[in-house]
C-alpha atoms as one frame of an Amber mdcrd trajectory, in Angstrom:
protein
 -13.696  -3.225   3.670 -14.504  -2.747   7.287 -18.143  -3.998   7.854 -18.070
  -3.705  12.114 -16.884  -4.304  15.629 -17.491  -6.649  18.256 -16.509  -7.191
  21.847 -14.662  -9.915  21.589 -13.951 -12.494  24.453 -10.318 -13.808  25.059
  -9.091 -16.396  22.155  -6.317 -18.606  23.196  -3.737 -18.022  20.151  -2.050
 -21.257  19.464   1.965 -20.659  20.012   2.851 -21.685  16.130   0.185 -18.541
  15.033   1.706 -16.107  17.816   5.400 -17.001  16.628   4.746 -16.653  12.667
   3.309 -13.280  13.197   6.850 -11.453  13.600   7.732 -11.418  10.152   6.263
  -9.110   7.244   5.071 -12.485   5.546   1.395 -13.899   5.601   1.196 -17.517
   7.534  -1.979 -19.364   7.218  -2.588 -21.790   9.856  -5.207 -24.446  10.394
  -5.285 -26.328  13.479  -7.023 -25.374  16.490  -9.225 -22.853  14.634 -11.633
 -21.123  17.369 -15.201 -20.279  16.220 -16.831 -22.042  12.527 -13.670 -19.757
  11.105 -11.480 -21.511   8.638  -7.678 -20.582   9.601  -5.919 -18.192  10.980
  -3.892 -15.673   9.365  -0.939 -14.022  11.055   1.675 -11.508  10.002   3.419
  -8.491  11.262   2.784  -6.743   7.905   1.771  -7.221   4.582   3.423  -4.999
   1.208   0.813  -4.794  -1.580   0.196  -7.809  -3.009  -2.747 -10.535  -4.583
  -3.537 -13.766  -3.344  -5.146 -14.876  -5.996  -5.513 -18.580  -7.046  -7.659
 -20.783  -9.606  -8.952 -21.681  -5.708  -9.423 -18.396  -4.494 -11.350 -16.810
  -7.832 -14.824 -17.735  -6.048 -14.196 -16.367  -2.557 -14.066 -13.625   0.109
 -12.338 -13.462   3.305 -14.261 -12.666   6.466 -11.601 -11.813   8.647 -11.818
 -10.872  12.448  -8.716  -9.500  14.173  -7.826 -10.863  17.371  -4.701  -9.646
  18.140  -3.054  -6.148  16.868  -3.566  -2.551  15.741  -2.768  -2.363  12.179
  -4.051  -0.253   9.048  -5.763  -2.287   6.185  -5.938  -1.177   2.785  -6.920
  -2.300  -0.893  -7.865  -1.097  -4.293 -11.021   1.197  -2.817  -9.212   2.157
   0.030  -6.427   3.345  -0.426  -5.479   5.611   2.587  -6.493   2.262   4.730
  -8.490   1.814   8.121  -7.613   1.371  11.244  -7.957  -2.565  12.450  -8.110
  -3.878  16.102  -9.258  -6.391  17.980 -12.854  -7.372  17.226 -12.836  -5.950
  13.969 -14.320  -7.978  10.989 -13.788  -6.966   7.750 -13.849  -7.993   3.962
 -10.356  -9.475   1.999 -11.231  -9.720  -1.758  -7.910 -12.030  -2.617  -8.126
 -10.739  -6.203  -7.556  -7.879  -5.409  -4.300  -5.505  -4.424  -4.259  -5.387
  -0.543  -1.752  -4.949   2.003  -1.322  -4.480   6.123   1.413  -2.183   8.001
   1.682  -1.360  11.880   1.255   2.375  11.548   3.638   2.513  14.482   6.842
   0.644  12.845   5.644   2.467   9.436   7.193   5.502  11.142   9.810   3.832
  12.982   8.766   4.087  16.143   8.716   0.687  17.161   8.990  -2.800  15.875
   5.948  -3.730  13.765   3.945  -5.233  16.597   1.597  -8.772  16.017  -1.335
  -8.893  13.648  -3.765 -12.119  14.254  -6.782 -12.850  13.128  -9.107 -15.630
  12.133 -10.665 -16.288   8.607 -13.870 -17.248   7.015 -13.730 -17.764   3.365
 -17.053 -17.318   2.143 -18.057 -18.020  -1.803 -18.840 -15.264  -3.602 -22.561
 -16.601  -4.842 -23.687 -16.924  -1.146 -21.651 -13.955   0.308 -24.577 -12.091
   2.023 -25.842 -14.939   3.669 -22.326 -17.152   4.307 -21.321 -13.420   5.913
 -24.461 -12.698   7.934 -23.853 -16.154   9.328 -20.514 -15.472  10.920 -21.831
 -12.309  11.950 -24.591 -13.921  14.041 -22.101 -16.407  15.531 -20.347 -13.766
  16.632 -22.924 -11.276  18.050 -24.196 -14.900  20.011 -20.407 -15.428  21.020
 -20.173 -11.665  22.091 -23.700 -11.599  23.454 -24.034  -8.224  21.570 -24.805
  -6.860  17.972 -22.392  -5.765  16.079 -21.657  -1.970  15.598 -21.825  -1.965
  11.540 -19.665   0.473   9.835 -19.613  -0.869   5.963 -21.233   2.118   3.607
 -19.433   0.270   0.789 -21.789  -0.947  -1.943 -19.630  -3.753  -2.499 -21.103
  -5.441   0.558 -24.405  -5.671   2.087 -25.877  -2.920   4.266 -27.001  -3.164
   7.996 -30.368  -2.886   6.623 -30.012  -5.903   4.636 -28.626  -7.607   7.970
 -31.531  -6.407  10.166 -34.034  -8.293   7.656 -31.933 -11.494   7.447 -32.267
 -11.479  11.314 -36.168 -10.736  11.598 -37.001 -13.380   8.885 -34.886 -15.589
  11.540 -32.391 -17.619   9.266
C-alpha cells in the first residue's frame, strides 16, 4: 500500500545495487545503506510471489523508491499503483505481491531499473517504527510528506499529525 511522496534528494546507488536491478529477480543488498533504512532492494520486475520466512512473520517493509517507474501490486490491490521516485509504501512479505515496468509489460521497451531502500519495521510497533522513517524523511526532504494511504490496514494522516504534535 502506497502511504505518500516525498521530494527526494539525489542517493548515490552503489554500482553492485544498480547492476542487480536488470534482471526480473529481487536482490537484497546491505552495504552502504543511505538513511536509518535497512537494505536495498533492486529488481527490474517481480512475478507474484511471497517472501515469507519464520524471520519475516513479524514484519513490514517500508520501502522508498529511488530509482524507477514501476506498478506495485498485492492481495488488496490488485490492478497495482503507480511507483516512482520518492514514493514510500507498505510490503507485507506474507503476502502475494509482485512489480512490472508497465512499459516492458507491453513491450515497448526493456523493463527499465527499479531501486529502492527498505525499512523492516515489526509488526507490534508498526505505527510508530513507520512514523519514524517518515519523519526522517520529511527532515531529509525538508518537507511533509503528501499522504495518500486510505487503507485501513495502515495508519491514517490523522494518526501521523498527532504523533508529530505530541513530539515523539
Amino acid at each position: 500500500m502506497i502511504i505518500g511522496d516525498f521530494w527526494l534528494p539525489y542517493v548515490q546507488i552503489p554500482k553492485a545495487v544498480h547492476s542487480k536491478a536488470e534482471f526480473c529477480e529481487v536482490y537484497l543488498h546491505k552495504q552502504d545503506v543511505p538513511f536509518t533504512a535497512d537494505t536495498w532492494m533492486s529488481c527490474a520486475g517481480a512475478l507474484p510471489h511471497i517472501d515469507r520466512s519464520e524471520s519475516d512473520e513479524d514484519l513490514l517493509i517500508a520501502t522508498l523508491c529511488v530509482k524507477g517507474s514501476h506498478f506495485f501490486g498485492d492481495e488488496q490491490m490488485v490492478n497495482g499503483r503507480l511507483i516512482e521516485p520518492g514514493t514510500l509504501f507498505i510490503v507485507d512479505p506474507g503476502a502475494v505481491h509482485w512489480m512490472f515496468d508497465n512499459k516492458a509489460f507491453h513491450k515497448q521497451e526493456r523493463p527499465g531499473r527499479f531501486i529502492s531502500v527498505q525499512w523492516e519495521i515489526y509488526r507490534k510497533n508498526f505505527n510508530l517504527g513507520l512514523f519514524g522513517v517518515i519523519k526522517q524523511l520529511e527532515s531529509i526532504s525538508g518537507q511533509d510528506i503528501h499522504w495518500r494511504c486510505h487503507d485501513v490496514r495502515y495508519p491514517t494522516h490523522d494518526e501521523y499529525v498527532n504523533f508529530k504534535k505530541a513530539g515523539k
